[in-house]
CHARMM internal coordinates of N, CA and C (Angstrom, degrees):
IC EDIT
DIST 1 N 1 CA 1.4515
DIST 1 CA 1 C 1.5230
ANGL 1 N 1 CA 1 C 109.18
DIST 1 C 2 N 1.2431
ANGL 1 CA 1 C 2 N 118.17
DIHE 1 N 1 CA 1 C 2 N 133.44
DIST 2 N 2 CA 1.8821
ANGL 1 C 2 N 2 CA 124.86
DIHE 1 CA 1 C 2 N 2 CA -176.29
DIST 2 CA 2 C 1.3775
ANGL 2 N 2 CA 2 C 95.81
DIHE 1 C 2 N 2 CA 2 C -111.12
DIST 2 C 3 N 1.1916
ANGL 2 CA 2 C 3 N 93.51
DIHE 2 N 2 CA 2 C 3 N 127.16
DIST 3 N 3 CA 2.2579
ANGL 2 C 3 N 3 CA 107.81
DIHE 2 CA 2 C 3 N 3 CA 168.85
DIST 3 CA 3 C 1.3735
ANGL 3 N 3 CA 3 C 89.62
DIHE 2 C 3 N 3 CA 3 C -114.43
DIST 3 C 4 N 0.9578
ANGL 3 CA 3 C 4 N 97.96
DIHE 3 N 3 CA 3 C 4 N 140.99
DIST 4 N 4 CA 1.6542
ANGL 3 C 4 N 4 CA 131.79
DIHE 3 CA 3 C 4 N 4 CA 172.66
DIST 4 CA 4 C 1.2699
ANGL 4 N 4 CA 4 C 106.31
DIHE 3 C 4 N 4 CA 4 C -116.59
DIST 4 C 5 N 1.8145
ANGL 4 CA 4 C 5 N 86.94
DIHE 4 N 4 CA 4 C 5 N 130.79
DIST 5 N 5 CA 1.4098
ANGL 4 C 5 N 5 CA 97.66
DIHE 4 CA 4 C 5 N 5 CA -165.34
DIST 5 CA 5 C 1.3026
ANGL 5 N 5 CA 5 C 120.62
DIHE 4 C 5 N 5 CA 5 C -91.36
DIST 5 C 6 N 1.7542
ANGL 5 CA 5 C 6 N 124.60
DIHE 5 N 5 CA 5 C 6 N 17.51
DIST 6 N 6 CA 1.4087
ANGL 5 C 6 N 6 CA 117.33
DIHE 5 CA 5 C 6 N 6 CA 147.38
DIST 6 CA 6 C 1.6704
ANGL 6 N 6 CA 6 C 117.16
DIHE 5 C 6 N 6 CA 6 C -78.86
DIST 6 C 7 N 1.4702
ANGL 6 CA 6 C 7 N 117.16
DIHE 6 N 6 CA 6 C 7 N -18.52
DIST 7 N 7 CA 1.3146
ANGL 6 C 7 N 7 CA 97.05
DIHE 6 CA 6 C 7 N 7 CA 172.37
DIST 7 CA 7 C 1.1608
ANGL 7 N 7 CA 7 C 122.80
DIHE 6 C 7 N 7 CA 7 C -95.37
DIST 7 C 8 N 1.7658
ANGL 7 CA 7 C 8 N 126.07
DIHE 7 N 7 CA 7 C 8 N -26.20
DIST 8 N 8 CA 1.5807
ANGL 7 C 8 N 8 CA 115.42
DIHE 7 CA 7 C 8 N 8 CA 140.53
DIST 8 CA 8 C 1.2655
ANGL 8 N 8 CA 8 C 127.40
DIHE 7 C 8 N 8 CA 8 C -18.74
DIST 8 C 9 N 1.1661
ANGL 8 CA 8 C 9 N 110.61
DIHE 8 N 8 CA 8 C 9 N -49.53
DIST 9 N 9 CA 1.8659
ANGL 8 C 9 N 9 CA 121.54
DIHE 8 CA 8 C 9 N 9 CA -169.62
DIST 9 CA 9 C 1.3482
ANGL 9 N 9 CA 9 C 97.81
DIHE 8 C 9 N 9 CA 9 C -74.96
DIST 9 C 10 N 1.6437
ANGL 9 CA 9 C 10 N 123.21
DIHE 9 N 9 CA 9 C 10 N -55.64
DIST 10 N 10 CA 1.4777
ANGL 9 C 10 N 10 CA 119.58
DIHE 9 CA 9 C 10 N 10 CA 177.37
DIST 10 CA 10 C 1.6047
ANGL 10 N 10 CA 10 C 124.95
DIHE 9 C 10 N 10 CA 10 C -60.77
DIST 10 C 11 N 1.6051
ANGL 10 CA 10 C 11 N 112.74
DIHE 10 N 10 CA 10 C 11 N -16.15
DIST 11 N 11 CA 1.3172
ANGL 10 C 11 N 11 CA 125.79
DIHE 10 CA 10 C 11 N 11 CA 169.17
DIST 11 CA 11 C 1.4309
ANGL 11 N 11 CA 11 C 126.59
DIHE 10 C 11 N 11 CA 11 C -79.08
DIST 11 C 12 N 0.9184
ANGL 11 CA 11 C 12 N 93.75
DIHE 11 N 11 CA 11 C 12 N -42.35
DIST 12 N 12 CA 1.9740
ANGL 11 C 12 N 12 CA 115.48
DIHE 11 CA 11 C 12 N 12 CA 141.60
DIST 12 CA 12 C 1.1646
ANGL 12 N 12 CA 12 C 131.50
DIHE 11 C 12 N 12 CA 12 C -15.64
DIST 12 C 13 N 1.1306
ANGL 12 CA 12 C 13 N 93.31
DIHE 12 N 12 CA 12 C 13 N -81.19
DIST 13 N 13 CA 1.6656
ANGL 12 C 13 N 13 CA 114.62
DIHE 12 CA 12 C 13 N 13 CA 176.24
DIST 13 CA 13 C 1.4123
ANGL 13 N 13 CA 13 C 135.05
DIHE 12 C 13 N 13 CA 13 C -72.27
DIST 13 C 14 N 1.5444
ANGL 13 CA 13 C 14 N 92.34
DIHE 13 N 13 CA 13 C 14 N -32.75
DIST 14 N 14 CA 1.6402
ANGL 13 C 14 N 14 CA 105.28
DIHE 13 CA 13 C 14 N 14 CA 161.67
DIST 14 CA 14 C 1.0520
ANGL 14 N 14 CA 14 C 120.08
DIHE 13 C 14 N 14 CA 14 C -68.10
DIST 14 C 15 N 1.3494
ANGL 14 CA 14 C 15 N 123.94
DIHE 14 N 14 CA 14 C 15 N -43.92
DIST 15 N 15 CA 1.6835
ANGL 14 C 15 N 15 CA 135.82
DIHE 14 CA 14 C 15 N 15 CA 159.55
DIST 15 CA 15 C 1.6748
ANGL 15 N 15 CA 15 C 121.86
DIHE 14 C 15 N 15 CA 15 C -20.47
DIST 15 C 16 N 1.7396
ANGL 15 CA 15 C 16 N 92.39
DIHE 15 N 15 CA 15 C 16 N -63.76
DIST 16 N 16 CA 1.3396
ANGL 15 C 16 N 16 CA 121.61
DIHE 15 CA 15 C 16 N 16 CA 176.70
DIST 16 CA 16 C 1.3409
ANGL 16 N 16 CA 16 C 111.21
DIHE 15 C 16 N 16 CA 16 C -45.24
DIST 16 C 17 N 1.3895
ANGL 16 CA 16 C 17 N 108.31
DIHE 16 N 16 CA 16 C 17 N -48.43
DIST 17 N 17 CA 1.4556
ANGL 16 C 17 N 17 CA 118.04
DIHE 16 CA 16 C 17 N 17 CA -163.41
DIST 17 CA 17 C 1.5137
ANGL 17 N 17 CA 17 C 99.31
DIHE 16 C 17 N 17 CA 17 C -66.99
DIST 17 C 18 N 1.4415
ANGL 17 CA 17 C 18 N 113.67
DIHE 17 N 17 CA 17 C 18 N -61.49
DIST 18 N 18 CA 1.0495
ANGL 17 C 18 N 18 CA 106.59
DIHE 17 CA 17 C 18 N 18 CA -165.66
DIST 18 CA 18 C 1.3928
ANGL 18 N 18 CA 18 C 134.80
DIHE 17 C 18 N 18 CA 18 C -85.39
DIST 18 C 19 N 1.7027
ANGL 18 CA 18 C 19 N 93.23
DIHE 18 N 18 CA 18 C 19 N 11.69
DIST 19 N 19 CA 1.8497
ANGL 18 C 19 N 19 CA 102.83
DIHE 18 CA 18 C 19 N 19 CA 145.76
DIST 19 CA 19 C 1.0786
ANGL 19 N 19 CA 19 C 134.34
DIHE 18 C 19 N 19 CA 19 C -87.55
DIST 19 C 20 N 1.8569
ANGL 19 CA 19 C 20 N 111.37
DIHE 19 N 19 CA 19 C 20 N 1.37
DIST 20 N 20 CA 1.4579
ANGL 19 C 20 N 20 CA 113.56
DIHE 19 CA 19 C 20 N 20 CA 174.99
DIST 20 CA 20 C 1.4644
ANGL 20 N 20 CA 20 C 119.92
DIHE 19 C 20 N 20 CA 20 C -110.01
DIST 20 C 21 N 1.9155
ANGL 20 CA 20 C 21 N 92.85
DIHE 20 N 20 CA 20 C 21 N -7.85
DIST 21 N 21 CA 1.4964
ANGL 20 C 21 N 21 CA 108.30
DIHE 20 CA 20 C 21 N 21 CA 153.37
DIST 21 CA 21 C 1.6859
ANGL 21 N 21 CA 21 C 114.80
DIHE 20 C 21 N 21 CA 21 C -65.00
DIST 21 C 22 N 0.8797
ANGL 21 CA 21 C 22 N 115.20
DIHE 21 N 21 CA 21 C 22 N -58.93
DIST 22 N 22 CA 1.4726
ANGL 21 C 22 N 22 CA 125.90
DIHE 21 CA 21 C 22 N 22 CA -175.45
DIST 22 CA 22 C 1.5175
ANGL 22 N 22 CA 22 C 128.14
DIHE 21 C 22 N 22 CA 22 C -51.41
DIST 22 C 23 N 1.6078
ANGL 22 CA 22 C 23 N 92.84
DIHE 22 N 22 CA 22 C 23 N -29.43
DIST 23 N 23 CA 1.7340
ANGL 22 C 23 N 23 CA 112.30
DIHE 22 CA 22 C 23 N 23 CA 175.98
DIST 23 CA 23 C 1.2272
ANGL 23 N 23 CA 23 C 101.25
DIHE 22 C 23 N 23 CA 23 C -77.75
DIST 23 C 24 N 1.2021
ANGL 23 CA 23 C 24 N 115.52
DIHE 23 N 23 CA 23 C 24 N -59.69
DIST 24 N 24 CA 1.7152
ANGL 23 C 24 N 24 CA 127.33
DIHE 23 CA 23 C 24 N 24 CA -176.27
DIST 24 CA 24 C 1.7198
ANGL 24 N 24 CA 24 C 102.36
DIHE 23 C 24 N 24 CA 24 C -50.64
DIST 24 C 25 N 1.7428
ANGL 24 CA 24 C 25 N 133.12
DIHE 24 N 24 CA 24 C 25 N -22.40
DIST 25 N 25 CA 1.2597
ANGL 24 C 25 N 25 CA 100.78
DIHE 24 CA 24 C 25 N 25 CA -177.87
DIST 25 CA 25 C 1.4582
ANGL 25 N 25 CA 25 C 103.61
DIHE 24 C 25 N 25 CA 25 C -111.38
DIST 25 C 26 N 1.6794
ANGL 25 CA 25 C 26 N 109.50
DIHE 25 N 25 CA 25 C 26 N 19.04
DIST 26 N 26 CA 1.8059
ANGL 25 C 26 N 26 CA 96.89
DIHE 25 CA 25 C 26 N 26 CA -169.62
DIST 26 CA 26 C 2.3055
ANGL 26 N 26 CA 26 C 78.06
DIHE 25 C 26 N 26 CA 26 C -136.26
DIST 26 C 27 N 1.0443
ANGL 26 CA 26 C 27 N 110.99
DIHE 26 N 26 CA 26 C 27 N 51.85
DIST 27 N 27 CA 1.2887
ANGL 26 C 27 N 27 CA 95.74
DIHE 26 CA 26 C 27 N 27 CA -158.70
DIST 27 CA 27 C 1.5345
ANGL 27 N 27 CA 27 C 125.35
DIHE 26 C 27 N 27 CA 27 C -54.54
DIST 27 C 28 N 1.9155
ANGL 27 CA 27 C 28 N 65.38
DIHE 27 N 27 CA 27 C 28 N 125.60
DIST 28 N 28 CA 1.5382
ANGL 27 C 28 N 28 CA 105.30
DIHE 27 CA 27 C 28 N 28 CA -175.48
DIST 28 CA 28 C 1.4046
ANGL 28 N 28 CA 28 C 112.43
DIHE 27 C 28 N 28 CA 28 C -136.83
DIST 28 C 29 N 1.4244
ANGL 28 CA 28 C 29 N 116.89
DIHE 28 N 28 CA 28 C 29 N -146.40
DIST 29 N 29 CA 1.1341
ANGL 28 C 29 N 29 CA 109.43
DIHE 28 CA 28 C 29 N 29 CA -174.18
DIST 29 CA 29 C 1.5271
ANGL 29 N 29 CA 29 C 114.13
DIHE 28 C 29 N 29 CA 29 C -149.94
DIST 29 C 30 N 1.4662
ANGL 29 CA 29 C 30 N 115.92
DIHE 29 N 29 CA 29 C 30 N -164.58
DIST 30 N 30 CA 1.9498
ANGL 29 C 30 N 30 CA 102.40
DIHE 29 CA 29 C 30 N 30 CA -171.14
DIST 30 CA 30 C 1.6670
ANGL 30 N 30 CA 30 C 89.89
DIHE 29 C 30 N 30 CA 30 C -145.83
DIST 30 C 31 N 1.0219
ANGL 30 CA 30 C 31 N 114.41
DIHE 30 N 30 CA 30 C 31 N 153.76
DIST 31 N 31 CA 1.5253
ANGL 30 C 31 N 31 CA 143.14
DIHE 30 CA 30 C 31 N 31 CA 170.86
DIST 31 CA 31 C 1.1266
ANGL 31 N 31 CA 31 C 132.04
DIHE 30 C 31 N 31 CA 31 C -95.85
DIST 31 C 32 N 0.8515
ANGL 31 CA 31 C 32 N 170.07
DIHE 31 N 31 CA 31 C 32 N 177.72
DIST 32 N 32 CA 1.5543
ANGL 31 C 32 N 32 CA 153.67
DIHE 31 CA 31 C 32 N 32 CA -148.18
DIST 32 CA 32 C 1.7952
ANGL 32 N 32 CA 32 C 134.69
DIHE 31 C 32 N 32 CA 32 C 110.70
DIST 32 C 33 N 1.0200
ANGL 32 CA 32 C 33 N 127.40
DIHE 32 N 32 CA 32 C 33 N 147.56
DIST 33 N 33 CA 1.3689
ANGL 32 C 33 N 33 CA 127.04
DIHE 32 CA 32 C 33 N 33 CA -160.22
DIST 33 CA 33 C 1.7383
ANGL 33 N 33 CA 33 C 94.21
DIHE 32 C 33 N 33 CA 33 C -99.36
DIST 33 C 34 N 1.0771
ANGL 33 CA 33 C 34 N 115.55
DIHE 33 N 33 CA 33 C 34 N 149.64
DIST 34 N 34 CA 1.9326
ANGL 33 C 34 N 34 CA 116.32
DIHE 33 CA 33 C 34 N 34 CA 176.81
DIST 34 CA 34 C 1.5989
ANGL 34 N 34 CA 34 C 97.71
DIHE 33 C 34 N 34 CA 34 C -96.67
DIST 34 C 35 N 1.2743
ANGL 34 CA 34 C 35 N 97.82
DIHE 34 N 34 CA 34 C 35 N 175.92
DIST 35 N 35 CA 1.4224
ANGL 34 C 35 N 35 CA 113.98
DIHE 34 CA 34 C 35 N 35 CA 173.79
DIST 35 CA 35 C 1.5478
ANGL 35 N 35 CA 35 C 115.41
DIHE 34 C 35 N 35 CA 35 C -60.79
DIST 35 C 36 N 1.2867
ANGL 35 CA 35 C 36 N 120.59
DIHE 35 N 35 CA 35 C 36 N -22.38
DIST 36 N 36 CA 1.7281
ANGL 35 C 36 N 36 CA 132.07
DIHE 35 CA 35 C 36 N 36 CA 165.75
DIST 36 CA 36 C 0.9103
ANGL 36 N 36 CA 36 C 109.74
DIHE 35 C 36 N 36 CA 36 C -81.61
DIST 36 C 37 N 1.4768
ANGL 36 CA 36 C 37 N 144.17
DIHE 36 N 36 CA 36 C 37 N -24.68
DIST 37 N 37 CA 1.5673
ANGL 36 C 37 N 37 CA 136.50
DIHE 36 CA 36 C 37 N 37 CA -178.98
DIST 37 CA 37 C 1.3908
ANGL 37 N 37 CA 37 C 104.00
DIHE 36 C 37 N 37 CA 37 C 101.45
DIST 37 C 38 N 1.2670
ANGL 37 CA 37 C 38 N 118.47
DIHE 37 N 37 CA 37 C 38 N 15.27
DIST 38 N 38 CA 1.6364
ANGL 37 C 38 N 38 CA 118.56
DIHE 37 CA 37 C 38 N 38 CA 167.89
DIST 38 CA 38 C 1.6264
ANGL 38 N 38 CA 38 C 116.64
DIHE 37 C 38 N 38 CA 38 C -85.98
DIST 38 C 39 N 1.3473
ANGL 38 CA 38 C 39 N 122.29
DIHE 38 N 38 CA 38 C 39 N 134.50
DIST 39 N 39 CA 1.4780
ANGL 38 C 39 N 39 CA 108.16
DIHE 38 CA 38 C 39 N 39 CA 170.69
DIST 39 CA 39 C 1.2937
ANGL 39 N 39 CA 39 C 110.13
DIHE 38 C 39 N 39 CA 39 C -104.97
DIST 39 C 40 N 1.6833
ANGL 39 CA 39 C 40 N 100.33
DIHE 39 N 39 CA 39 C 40 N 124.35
DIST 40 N 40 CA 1.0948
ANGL 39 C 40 N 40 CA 103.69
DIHE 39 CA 39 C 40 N 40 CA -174.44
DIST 40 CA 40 C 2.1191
ANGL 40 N 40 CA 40 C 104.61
DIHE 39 C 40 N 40 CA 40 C -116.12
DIST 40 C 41 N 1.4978
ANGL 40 CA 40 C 41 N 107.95
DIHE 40 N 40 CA 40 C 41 N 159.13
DIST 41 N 41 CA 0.9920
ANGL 40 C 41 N 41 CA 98.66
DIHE 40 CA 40 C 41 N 41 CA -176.02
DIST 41 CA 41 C 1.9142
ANGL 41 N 41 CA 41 C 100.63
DIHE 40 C 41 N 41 CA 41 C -108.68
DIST 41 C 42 N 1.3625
ANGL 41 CA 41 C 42 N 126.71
DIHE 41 N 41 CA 41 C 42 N 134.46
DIST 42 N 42 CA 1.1817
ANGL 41 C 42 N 42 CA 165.27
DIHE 41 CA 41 C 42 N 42 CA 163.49
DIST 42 CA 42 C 1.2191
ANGL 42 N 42 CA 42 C 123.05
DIHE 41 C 42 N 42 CA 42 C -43.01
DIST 42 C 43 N 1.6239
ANGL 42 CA 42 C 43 N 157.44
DIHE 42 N 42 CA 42 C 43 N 41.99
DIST 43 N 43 CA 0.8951
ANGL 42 C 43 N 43 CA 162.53
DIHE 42 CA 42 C 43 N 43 CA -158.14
DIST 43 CA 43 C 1.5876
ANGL 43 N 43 CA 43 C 116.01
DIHE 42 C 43 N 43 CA 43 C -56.95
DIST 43 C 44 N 1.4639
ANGL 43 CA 43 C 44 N 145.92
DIHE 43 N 43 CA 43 C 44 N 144.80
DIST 44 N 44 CA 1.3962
ANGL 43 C 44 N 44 CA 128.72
DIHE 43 CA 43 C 44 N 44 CA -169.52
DIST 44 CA 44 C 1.9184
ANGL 44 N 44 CA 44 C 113.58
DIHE 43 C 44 N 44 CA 44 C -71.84
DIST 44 C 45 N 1.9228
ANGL 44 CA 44 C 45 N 95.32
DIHE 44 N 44 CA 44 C 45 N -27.59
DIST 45 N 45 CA 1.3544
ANGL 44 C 45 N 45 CA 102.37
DIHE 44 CA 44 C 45 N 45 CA 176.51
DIST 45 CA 45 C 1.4813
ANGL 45 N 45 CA 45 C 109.22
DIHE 44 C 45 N 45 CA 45 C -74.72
DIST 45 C 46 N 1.6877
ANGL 45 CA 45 C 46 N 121.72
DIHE 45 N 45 CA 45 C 46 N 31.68
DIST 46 N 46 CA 1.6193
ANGL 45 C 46 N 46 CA 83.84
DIHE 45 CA 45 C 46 N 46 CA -170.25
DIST 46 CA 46 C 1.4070
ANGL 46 N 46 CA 46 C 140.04
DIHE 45 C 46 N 46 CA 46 C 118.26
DIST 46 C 47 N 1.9026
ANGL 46 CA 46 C 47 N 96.73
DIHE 46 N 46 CA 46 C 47 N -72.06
DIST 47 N 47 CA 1.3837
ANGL 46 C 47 N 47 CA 102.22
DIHE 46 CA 46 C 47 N 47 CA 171.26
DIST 47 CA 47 C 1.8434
ANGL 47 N 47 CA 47 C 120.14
DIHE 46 C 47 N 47 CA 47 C -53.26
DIST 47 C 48 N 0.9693
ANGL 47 CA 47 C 48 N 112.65
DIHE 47 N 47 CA 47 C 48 N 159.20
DIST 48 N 48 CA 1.2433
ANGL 47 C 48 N 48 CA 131.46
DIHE 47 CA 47 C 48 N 48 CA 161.77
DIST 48 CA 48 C 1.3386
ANGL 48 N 48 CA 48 C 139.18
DIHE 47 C 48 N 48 CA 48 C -119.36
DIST 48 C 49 N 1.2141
ANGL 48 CA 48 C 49 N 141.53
DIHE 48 N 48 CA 48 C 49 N 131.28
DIST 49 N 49 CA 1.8719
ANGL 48 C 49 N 49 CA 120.93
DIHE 48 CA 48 C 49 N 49 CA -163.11
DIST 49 CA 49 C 1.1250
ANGL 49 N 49 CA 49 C 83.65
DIHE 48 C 49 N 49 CA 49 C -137.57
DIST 49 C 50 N 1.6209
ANGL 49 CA 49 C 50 N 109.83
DIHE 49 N 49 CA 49 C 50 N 156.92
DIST 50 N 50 CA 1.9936
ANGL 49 C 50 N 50 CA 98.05
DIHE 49 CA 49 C 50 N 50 CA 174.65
DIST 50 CA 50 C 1.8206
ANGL 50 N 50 CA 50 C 88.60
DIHE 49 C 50 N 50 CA 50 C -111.37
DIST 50 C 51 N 1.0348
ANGL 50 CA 50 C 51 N 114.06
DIHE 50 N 50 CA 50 C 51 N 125.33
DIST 51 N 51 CA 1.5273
ANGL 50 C 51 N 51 CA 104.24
DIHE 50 CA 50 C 51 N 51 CA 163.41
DIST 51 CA 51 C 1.8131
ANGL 51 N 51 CA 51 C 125.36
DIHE 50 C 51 N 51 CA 51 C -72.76
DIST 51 C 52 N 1.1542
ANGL 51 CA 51 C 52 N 84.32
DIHE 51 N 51 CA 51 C 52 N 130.16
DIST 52 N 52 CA 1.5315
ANGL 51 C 52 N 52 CA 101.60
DIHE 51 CA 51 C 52 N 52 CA -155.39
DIST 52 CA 52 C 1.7903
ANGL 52 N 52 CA 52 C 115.53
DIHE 51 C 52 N 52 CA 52 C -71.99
DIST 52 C 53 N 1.8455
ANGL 52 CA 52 C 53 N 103.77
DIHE 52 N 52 CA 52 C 53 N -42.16
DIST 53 N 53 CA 1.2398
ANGL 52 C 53 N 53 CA 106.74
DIHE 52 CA 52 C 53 N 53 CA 157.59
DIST 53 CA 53 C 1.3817
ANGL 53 N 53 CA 53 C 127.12
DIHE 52 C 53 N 53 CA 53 C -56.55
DIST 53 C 54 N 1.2588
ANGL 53 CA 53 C 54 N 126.51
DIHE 53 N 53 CA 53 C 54 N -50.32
DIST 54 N 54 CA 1.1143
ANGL 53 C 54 N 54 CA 112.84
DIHE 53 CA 53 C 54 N 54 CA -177.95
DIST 54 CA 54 C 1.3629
ANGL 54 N 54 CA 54 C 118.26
DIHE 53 C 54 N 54 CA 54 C -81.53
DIST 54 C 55 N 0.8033
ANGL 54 CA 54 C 55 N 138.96
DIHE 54 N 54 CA 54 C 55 N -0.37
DIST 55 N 55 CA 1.5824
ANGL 54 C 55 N 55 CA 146.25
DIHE 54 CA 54 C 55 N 55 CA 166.72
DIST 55 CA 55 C 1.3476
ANGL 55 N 55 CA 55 C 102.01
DIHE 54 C 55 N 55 CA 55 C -58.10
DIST 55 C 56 N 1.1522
ANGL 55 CA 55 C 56 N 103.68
DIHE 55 N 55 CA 55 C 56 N -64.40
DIST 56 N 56 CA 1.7920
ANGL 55 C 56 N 56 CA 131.99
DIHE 55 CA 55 C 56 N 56 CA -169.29
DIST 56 CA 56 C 1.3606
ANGL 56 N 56 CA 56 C 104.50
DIHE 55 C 56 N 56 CA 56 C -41.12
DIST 56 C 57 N 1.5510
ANGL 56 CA 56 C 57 N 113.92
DIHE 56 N 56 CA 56 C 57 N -49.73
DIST 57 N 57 CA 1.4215
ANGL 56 C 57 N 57 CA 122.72
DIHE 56 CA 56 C 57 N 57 CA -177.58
DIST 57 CA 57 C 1.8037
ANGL 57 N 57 CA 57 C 123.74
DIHE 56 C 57 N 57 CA 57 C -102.46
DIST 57 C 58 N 1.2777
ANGL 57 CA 57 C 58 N 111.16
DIHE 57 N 57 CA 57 C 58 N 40.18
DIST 58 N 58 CA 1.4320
ANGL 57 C 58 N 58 CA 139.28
DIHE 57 CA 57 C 58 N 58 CA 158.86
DIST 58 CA 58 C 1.5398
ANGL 58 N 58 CA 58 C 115.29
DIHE 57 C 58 N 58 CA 58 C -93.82
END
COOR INIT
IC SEED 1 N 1 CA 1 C
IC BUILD
């Protein structure tokens, strides 16, 4: 089986979305690594925090 990696990338993102849909209606929040390799956690308002332990231990 071949995945192509524009629809990986588009599977991705839809994913994404619809964990920040999901936070936003049970508010909560989402987890995730940034484009630097920090994990930061996602708040529904917005905020952002980078968690510091787990960063640390990457």
């Amino acid at each position: 089986m071949e995945v192509h990696i524009e629809y990986l990338n588009k599977w991705a993102s839809l994913t994404g979305a619809r964990a920040r849909l999901e936070a936003s209606l049970f508010d909560s929040y989402i987890i995730y690594m940034n484009e630097i390799g920090q994990v930061v956690k996602e708040h529904s308002d917005g905020r952002i925090e980078i968690i510091e332990e787990a960063t640390e231990n990457i």
